[in-house]
C-alpha positions in Angstrom: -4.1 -37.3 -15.5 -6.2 -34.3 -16.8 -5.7 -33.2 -20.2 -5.1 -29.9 -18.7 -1.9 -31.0 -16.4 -0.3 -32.3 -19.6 -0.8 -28.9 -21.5 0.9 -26.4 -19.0 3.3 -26.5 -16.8 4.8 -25.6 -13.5 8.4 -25.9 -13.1 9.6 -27.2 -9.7 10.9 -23.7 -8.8 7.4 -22.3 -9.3 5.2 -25.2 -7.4 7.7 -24.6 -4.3 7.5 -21.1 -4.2 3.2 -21.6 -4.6 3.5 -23.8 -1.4 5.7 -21.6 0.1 3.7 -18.6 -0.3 0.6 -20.5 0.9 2.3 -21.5 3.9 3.7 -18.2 4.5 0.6 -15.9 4.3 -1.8 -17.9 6.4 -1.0 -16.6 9.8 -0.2 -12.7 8.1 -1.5 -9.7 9.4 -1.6 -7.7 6.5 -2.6 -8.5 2.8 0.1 -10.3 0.5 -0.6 -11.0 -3.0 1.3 -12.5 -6.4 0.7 -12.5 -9.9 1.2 -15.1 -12.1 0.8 -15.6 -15.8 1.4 -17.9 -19.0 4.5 -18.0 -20.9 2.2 -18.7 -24.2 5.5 -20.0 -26.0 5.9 -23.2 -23.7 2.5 -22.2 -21.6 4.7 -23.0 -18.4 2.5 -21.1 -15.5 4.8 -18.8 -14.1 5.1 -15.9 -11.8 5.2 -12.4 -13.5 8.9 -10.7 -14.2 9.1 -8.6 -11.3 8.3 -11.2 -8.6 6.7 -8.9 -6.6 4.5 -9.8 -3.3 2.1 -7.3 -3.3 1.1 -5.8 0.0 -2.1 -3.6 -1.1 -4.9 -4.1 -3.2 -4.4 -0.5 -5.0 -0.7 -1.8 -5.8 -2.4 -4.8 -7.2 -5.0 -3.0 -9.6 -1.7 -0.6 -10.8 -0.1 -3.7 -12.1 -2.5 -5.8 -13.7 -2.2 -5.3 -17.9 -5.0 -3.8 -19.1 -5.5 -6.2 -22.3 -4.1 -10.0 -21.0 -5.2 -11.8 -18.1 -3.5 -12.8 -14.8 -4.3 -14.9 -11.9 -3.6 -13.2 -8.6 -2.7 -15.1 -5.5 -3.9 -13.2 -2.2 -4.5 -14.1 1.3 -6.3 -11.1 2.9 -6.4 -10.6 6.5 -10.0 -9.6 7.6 -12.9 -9.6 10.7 -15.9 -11.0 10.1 -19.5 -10.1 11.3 -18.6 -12.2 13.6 -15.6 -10.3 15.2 -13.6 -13.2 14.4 -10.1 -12.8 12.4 -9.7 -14.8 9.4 -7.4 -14.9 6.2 -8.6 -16.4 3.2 -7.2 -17.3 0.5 -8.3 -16.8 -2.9 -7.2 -16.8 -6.4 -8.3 -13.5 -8.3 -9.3 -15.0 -12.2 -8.5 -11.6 -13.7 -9.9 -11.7 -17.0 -10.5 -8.2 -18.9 -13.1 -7.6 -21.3 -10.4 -6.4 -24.0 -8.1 -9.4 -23.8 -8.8 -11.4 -27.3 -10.4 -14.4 -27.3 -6.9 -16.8 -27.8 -5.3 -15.1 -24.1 -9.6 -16.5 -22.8 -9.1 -20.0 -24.0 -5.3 -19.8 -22.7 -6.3 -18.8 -19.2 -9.5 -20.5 -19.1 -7.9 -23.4 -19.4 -5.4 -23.5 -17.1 -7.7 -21.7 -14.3 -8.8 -25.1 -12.5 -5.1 -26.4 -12.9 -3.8 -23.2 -11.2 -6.3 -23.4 -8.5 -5.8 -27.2 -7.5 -1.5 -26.7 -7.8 -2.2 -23.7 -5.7 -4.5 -25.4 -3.4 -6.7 -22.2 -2.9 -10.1 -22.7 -1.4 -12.2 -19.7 -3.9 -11.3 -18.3 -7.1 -13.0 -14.1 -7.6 -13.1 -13.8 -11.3 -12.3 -9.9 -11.9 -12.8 -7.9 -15.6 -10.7 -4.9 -14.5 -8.4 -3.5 -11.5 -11.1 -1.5 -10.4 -13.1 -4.4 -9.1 -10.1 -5.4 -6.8 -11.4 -2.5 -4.4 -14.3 -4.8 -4.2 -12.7 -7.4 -2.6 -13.0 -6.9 1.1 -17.0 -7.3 0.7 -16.6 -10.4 -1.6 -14.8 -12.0 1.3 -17.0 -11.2 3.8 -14.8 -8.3 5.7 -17.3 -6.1 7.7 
């Protein structure tokens, strides 16, 4: 067991709504996204208050603090070069460049653990909502 898993947590709640999200967004048609964060009293990984499954990436960028970082689930519906449809998805690694350096080591930590409990295939690392517009092109979209 990885030193990592035996820091932070996931409460059962959390890893069944991860797999369900996962499942659920991989045959969408339109973009879906969730943030989650860490409860730095118990450092449970959690998702944020409002439970909100965001359906743009401008909706995503308005709710992303400014000065802590989040990770951001999204699968993103999108053509190829090739013509062909495909939905990846990723995990944003939203880090600001204001945070302070104890919220870095926090999330820096936990992003591997988040990744593998999530079972994305990419992580984006991100340093402010405006690079979420970005997005499309880092996946490929034409």
């Amino acid at each position: 067991m990885s030193s990592e898993s035996r820091l932070y947590t996931f409460s059962q709640d959390t890893k069944d709504a991860l797999r369900k999200f996962r499942l659920g967004t991989s045959r969408s048609n339109e973009p879906q996204a969730v943030i989650y964060e860490i409860d730095k009293k118990n450092l449970e990984i959690k998702q944020d208050e409002e439970k909100t499954v965001y359906k743009t990436l401008q909706d995503i960028g308005d709710d992303l603090p400014d000065h802590s970082p989040r990770f951001v689930l999204l699968s993103y519906p999108l053509t190829l070069s090739s013509g062909r449809l495909s939905v990846p998805y990723v995990m944003l690694y939203y880090l600001p460049v204001t945070c302070n350096a104890e919220l870095r080591m926090l999330y820096a930590g936990a992003k591997e653990l988040m990744r593998n409990t999530a079972e994305v295939g990419k992580i984006l690392e991100i340093d402010s909502a405006e690079d979420i517009e970005e997005i499309p092109e880092k996946l490929g979209a034409t």
